[in-house]
N, C-alpha and C positions, 0 to 999 in steps of 0.2 A: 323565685328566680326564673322568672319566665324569658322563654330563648337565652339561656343560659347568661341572662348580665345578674349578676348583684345590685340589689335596690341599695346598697350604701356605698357613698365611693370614700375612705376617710382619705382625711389631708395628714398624710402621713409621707409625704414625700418621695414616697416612692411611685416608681413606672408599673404601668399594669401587668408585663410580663416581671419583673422585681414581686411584684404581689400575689402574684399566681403562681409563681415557684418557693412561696416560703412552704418551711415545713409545717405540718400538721400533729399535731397532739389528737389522735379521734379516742371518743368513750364509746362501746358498746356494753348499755348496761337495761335494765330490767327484768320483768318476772319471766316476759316472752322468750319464745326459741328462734335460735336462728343469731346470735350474736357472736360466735365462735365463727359460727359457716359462712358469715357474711366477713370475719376478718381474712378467713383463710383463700375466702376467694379473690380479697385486695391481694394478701400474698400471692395467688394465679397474676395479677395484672400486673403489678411490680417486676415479678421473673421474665414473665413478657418484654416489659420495658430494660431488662437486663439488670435490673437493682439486686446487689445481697443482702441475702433475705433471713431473718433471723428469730426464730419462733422460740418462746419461753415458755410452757403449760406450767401454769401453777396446780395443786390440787390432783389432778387427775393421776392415777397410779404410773408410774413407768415402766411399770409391765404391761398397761392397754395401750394398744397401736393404733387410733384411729383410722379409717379411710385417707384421711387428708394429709395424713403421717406420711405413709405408701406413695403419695402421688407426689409431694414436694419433694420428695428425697428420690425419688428418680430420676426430675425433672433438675435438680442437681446434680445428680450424676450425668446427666445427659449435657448438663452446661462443663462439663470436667473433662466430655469425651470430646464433645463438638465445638465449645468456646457458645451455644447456644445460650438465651435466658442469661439468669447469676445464678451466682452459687446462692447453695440452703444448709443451714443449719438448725435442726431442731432437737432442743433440750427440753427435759422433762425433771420437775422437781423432785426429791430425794434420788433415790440411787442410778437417777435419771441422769441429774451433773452430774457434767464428766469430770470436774476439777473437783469434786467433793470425795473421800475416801472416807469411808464409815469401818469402824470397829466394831466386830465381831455382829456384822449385820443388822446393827439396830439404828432405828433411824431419828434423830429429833424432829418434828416436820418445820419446827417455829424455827429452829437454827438453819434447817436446809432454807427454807424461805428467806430468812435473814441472809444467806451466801449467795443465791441466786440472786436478788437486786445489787446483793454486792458486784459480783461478776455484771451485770446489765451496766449499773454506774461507769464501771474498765471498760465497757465496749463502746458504752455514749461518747466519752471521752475521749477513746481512739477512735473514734466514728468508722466503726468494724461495719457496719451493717447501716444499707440506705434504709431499711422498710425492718423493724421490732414490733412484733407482737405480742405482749405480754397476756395471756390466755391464763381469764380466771386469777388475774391478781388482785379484784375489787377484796376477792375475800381474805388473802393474810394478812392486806392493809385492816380490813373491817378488821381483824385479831387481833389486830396489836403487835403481830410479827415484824412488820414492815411500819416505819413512821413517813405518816401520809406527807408533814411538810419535808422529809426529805427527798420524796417522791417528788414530787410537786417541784421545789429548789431544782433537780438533779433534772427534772425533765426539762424547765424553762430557763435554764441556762445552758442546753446542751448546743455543740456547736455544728457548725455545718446546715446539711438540709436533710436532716434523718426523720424519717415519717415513724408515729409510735402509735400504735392501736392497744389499748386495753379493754380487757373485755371482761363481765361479772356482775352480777347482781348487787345491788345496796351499793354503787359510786357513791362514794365519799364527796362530801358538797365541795370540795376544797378541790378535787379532784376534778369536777367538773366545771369549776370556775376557771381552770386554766387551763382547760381542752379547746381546741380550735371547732369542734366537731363534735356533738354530743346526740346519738341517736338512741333513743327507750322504748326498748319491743317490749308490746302491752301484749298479754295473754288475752286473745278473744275466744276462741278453742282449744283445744289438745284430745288428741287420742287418749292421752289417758281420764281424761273425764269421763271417760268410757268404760274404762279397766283396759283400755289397749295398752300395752306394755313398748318401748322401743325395738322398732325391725332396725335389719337388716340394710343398708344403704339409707338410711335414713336419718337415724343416731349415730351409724360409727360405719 
C-alpha cells in the first residue's frame, strides 16, 4: 500500500469513503509477543476518536490487573467526568463477569467461556460498543468451549460499524478467513531464550 492507496479497487458499488468506514474484523494471532499490546493500543486510538470501547480477557485470571487495565479504565473515568474520549468497559473471564454468579466459589472455566460470548453476542446486537476486544479468545474457541462457526455467523452478520480485534495463538482457519485484517507475530527473539523471565512494564 504505498502512499496509503490500495492496489485493489473491487466493483462492489460502493464510494471510497462507504469503503473506508466499513467495519473491521482484525485477527492478532501467532507465537510472537506483542498481540494483546498492539490491540490495547487500537483501544488508546478508538477512545481518542471517542468510540466505546469494550475489552473481553479471555484466560488470564481476574485477579491479574494488567498495566493496560489501569490506564483504560481511568481514561474512562476521565470520559465520565469530562464528556472526554468514550467510555470503557473491561471484563475479565470467570469471576471476572460481572453477570456471572458462581456458587460456593467454584468456577467452570468452559461454562464461564461459553457465557462470556454469550454476553459479547447481546452486546453485537445491541451494538453497545463501537471498538470489542476479545483478548486471547483464539484459545477457548481452539477448546471447544466456544463454536468457531457460531463465532464466525455472529461476527459477520453483526450490525452497524463495530470494529472487533481478536487476539491468541492457533486462529482457527475459519476465523481467519472472515477477518478483514489478519496480522502473525513470528517469534525472531525473546528474553526468555535467555532464561530472562517477564519485568516489570513490559509484560503487565
Amino acid at each position: 500500500m504505498p502512499q496509503g492507496q490500495p492496489s485493489v479497487v473491487p466493483d462492489d458499488g460502493l464510494t471510497t469513503r462507504q469503503r473506508r468506514n466499513l467495519p473491521l474484523l482484525a485477527v492478532h494471532t501467532g507465537d510472537g509477543k506483542g498481540k494483546s499490546t498492539a490491540a490495547f493500543g487500537l483501544a488508546l486510538r478508538g477512545w481518542n476518536q471517542g468510540w466505546r470501547i469494550g475489552v473481553f480477557q479471555f484466560v488470564k485470571s481476574a485477579k491479574w490487573r494488567i498495566g493496560e487495565q489501569t490506564v483504560l479504565e481511568r481514561l474512562g473515568r476521565l470520559h465520565e467526568e469530562t464528556g472526554e474520549g468514550g467510555p470503557v468497559e473491561w471484563h475479565k473471564m470467570g469471576s471476572g463477569w460481572s453477570w456471572i454468579r458462581h456458587r460456593d466459589g467454584a468456577e467452570d472455566h468452559a461454562a464461564a467461556a461459553a457465557q462470556g460470548w454469550k454476553e459479547i453476542k447481546r452486546r453485537l446486537t445491541e451494538q453497545t460498543h463501537d471498538l470489542l476486544i476479545l483478548d486471547e479468545f483464539t484459545y477457548p474457541i481452539a477448546w471447544g468451549w466456544v463454536d468457531v462457526e457460531d463465532v464466525v455467523a455472529a461476527l459477520e452478520s453483526r450490525p452497524g460499524r463495530q470494529h472487533v480485534v481478536i487476539t491468541g495463538r492457533r486462529a482457527d482457519p475459519r476465523l481467519l478467513e472472515a477477518a478483514d485484517l489478519v496480522t502473525e507475530m513470528t517469534k525472531v527473539k525473546h528474553p526468555m531464550d535467555a532464561g530472562r523471565k517477564g519485568q516489570r512494564g513490559i509484560e503487565w
